[in-house]
C-alpha positions in Angstrom: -46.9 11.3 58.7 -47.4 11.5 62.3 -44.0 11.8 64.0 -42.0 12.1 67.4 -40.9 16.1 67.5 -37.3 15.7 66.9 -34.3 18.1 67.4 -32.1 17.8 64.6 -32.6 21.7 63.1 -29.7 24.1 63.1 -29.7 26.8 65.8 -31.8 29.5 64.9 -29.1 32.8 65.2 -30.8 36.2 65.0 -28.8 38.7 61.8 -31.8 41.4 61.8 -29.8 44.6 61.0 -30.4 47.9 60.3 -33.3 48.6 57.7 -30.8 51.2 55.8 -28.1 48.1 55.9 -28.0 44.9 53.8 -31.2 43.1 52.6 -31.5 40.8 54.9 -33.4 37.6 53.2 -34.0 34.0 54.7 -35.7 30.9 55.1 -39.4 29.7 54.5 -40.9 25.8 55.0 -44.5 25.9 53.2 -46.7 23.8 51.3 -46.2 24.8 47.0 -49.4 25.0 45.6 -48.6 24.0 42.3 -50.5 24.8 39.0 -49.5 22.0 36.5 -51.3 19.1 34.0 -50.3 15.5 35.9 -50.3 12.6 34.0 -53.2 10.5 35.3 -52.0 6.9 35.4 -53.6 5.1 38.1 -56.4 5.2 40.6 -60.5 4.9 39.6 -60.3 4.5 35.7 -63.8 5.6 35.9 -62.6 9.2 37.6 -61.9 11.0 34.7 -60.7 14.3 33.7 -62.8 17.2 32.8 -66.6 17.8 32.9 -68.8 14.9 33.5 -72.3 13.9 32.4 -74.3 14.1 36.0 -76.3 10.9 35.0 -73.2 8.7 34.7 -71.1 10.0 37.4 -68.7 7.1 39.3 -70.2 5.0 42.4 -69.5 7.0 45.3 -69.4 10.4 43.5 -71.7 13.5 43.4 -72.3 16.3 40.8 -73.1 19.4 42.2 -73.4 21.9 39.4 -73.9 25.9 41.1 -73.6 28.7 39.4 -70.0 28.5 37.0 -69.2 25.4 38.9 -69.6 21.8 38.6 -67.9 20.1 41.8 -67.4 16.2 41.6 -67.2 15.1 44.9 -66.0 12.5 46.5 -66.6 13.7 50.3 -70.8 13.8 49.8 -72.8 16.4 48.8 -73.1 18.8 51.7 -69.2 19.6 51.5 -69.2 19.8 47.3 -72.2 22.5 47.9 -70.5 24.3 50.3 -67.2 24.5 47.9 -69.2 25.6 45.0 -70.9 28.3 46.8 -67.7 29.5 48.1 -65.9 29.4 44.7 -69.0 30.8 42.9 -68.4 33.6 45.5 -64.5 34.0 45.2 -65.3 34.5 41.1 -67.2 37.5 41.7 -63.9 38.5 43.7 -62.0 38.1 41.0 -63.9 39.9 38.5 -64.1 42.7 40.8 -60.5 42.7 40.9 -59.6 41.7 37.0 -63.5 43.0 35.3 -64.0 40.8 32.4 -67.4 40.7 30.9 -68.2 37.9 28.8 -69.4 34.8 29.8 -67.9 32.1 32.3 -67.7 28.7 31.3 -68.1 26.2 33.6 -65.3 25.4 35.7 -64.3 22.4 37.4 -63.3 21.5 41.1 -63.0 17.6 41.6 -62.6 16.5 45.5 -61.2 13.4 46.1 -61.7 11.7 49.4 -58.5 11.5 50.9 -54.4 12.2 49.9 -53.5 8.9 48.7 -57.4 9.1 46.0 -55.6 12.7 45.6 -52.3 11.2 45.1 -53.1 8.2 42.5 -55.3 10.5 40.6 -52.0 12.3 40.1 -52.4 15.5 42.3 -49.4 16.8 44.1 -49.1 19.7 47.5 -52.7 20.3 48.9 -54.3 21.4 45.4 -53.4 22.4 41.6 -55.1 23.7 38.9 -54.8 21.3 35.8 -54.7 23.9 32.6 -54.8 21.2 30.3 -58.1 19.5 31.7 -59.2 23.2 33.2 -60.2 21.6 36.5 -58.9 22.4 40.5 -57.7 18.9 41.7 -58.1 18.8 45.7 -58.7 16.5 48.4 -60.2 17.2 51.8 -57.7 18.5 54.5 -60.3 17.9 57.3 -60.8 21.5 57.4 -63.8 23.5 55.3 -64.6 26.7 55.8 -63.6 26.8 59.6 -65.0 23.3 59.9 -63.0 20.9 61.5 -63.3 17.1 61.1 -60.4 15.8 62.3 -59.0 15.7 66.2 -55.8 17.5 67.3 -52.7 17.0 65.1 -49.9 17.1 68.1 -50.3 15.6 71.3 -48.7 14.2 74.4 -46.6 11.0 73.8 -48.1 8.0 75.3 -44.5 7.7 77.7 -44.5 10.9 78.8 -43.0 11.2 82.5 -43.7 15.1 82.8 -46.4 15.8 85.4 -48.7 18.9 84.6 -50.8 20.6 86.5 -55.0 20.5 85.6 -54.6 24.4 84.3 -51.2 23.2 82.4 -53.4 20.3 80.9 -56.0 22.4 80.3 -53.5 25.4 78.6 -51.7 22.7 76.7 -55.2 20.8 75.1 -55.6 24.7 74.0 -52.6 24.8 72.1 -52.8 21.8 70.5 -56.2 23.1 69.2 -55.1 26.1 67.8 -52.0 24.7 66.5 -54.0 22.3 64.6 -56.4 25.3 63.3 -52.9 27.7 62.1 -51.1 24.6 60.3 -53.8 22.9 58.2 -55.0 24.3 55.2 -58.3 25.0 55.2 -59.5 23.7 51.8 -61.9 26.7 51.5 -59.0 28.4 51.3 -56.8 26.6 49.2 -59.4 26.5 46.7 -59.4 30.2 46.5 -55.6 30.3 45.6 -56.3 27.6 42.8 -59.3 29.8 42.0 -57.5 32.7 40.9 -55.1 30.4 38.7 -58.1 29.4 36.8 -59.4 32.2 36.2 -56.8 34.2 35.5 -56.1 31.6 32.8 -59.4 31.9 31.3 -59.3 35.8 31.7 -55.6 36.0 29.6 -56.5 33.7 27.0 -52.6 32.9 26.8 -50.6 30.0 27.6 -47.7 32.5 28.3 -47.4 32.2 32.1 -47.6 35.1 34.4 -44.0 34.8 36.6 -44.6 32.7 39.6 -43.9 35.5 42.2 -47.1 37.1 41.1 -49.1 34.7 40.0 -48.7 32.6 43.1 -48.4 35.4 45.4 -52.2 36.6 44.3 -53.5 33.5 45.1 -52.2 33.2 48.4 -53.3 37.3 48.8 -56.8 35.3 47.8 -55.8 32.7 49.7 -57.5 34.5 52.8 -60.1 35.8 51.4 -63.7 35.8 53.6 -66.9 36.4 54.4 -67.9 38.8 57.6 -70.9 36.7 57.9 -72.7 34.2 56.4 -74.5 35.2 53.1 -72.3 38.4 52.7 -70.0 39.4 49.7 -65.9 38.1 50.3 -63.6 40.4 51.1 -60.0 40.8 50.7 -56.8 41.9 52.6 -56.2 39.3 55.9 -53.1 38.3 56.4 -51.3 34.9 55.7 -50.0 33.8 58.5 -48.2 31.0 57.2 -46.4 32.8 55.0 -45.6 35.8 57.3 -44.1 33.3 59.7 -41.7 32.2 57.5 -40.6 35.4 55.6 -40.0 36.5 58.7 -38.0 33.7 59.4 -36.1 34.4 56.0 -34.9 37.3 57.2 -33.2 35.9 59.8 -32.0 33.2 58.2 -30.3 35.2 54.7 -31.9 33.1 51.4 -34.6 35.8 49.6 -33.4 38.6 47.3 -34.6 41.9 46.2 -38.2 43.3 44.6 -36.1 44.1 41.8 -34.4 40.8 40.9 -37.8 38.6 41.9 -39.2 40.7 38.8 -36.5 38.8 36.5 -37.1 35.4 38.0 -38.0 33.0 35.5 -40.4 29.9 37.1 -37.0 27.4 37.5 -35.7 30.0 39.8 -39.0 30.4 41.5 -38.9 27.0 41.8 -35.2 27.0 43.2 -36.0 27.7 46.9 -40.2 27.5 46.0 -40.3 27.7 50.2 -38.8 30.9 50.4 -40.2 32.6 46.8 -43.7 31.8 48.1 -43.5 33.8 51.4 -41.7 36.6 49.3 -44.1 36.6 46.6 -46.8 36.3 48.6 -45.4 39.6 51.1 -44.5 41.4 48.6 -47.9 41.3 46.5 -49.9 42.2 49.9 -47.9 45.1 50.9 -48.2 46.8 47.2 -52.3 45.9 47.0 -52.7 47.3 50.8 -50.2 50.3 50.5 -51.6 53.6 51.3 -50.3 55.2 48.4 -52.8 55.0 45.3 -50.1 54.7 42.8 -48.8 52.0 44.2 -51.6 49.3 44.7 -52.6 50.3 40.8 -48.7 48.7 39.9 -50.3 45.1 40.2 -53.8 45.5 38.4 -51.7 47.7 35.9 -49.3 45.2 35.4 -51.5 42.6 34.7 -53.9 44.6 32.3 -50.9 45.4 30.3 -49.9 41.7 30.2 -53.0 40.8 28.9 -52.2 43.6 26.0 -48.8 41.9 25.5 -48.2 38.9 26.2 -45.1 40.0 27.1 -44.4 40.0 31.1 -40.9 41.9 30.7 -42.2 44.4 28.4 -45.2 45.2 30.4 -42.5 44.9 33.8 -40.6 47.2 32.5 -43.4 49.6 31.2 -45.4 49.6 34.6 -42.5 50.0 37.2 -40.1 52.5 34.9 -39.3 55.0 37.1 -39.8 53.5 40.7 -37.1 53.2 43.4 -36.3 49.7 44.2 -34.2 50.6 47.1 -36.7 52.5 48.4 -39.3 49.9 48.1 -37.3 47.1 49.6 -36.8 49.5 52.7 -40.6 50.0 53.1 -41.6 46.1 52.3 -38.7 44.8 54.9 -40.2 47.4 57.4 -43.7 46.4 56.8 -42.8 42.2 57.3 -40.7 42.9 60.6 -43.7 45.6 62.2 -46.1 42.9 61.1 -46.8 40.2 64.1 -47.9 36.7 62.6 -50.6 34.6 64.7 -48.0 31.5 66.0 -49.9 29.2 68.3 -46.8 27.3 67.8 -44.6 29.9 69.0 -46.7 30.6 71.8 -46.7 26.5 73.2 -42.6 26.8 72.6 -42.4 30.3 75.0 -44.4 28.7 77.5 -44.0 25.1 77.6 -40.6 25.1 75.7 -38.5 24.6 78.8 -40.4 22.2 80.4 -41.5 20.3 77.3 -38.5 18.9 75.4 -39.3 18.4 71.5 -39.3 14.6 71.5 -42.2 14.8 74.5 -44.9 15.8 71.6 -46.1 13.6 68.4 -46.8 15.7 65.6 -46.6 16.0 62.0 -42.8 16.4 60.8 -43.0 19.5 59.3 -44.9 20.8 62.6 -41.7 18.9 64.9 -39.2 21.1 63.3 -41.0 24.0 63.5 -41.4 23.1 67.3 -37.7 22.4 67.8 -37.1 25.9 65.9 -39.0 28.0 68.1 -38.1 26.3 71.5 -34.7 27.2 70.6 -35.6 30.9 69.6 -37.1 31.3 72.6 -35.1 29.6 75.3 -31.4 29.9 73.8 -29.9 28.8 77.0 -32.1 25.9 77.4 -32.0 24.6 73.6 -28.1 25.0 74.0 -27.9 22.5 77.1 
């Protein structure tokens, strides 16, 4: 939904405090990528779930089989190649990061064409990873590895009385570009965070779930995974953006708890403030697997291995992190977050434009208009207070 920015968020007020002090926790706004079995109950009854015979695939639908892939696509061959390739590369990732030596089946990806296909077929956020069926559900975001298909997502209203200069126009039409680029998921991307959901499956053999701050903080740690140029083998440790944003934000803002009771979180609490969990689960899994102390990026391949063995995630909790100082590793984790600058083009058309541009002057996606409103008002107190 395309909508004019409004202004009805709270006042953002600013509670950082000392790193020794209080853990300060707050507020995150982000997609769920949810991994799930839907119930399938309307949409092409000819689009069905699981692996499909090539010959008899539906009007309008191509099987591109790669590698450990089959892609059913819905958005034309070139794009389903391109997905496969990029998934058949984001496996060897994972097996690089969680070895397992027998052989892959084949997996499935199915692309549908738009949301609502996405939606009737019975897929929810931007993508999930049906256990039951063992196929990624997605549709296309109108953005594939970098490729963008789709114009600006904010603009100028159409009643806009502001006068800007050429170089404002020019600065503006800039903005709105990379705005566009930082706020939609690339699917590329997306697919390597329901990647590592089914694999991981396939690699525990166990329909005991991993808890959701891991599991779903891996994929989005895979989430940026990438290739330094075309051809070459992805690599690992960029940051997300979007989720740095906003645990950031949830510092300010006082809703996220400690390392040590995130490890006790069953998925319903996960699930309880999913917004906030994410960013946390997400920063808290990058800063062990980029620490500079050895001991400590082996806690999450450890902890994993040992699950695997078990089948029991508090047993092997409590096996692999016996010993280590909580306190201690919330200080360094909080200090990492707030030393750690995210990439806001959003932030950046608030500081510059924010007093001169009031919120209701743009058209933009709602989630993207309170954002907007947000930052105008971090930036400019005064202003944003009238």
């Amino acid at each position: 939904m395309v909508v004019r920015l409004a202004t009805a968020v709270p006042r953002y007020r600013s509670m950082l405090a000392s790193l020794t002090g209080v853990l300060l926790v707050g507020l995150l706004a982000a997609t769920a990528h949810a991994t799930y079995a839907p119930v399938h109950t309307t949409g092409d009854a000819l689009v069905r779930p699981g692996k499909w015979n090539p010959k008899k695939a539906p009007p309008g639908w191509e099987v591109i089989e790669v590698g450990n892939y089959q892609v059913q696509s819905h958005v034309g061959r070139d794009k389903g190649e391109a997905l496969a390739h990029h998934l058949e590369g984001m496996l060897e990732l994972y097996r690089e990061f969680l070895p397992f030596n027998k052989k892959m089946p084949t997996f499935v990806l199915k692309i549908f064409r738009d949301y609502r296909e996405f939606k009737e077929y019975g897929g929810g956020g931007a993508a999930h990873y049906d256990k039951r069926n063992k196929e990624i559900v997605c549709y296309d975001t109108g953005i594939i590895l970098g490729v963008r298909d789709i114009p600006a997502q904010i603009q100028l209203a159409d009643d806009l009385d502001i006068e800007f200069t050429e170089i404002e126009r020019a600065r503006l039409d800039q903005l709105f570009e990379q705005t566009t680029e930082a706020y939609t998921y690339d699917l590329a991307s997306v697919l390597s965070h329901e990647g590592w959901h089914q694999y991981f499956h396939y690699y525990t053999v166990s329909w005991v779930s991993m808890p959701s701050w891991l599991d779903e903080g891996l994929g989005d740690y895979f989430f940026t995974a990438h290739q330094p140029e075309p051809g070459a083998d992805h690599q690992l440790g960029e940051l997300n953006h979007n989720r740095l944003r906003r645990i950031r934000q949830a510092f300010d803002e006082g809703t996220s708890v400690t390392f040590e009771r995130l490890l006790e979180f069953e998925q319903q609490d996960y699930y309880s403030n999913a917004s906030v969990f994410y960013a946390q689960g997400w920063s808290m899994v990058y800063f062990l697997m980029q620490h500079p102390e050895k001991k400590k990026r082996q806690l999450i391949p450890r902890l994993i291995k040992d699950f695997k063995r078990s089948k029991n995630f508090r047993e092997s909790t409590d096996k692999v992190f016996k010993g280590l100082d909580f306190d201690e590793l919330d200080t360094q984790w909080i200090t990492f977050v707030l030393r750690t600058e995210p990439d806001d083009p959003l932030r950046t058309l608030a500081r510059e434009f924010g007093p001169k541009l009031p919120a209701e002057s743009l058209v933009a996606p709602r989630n993207w208009a309170d954002a907007y409103t947000l930052r105008v008002e971090q930036e400019h107190p005064t202003d944003a207070d009238g």
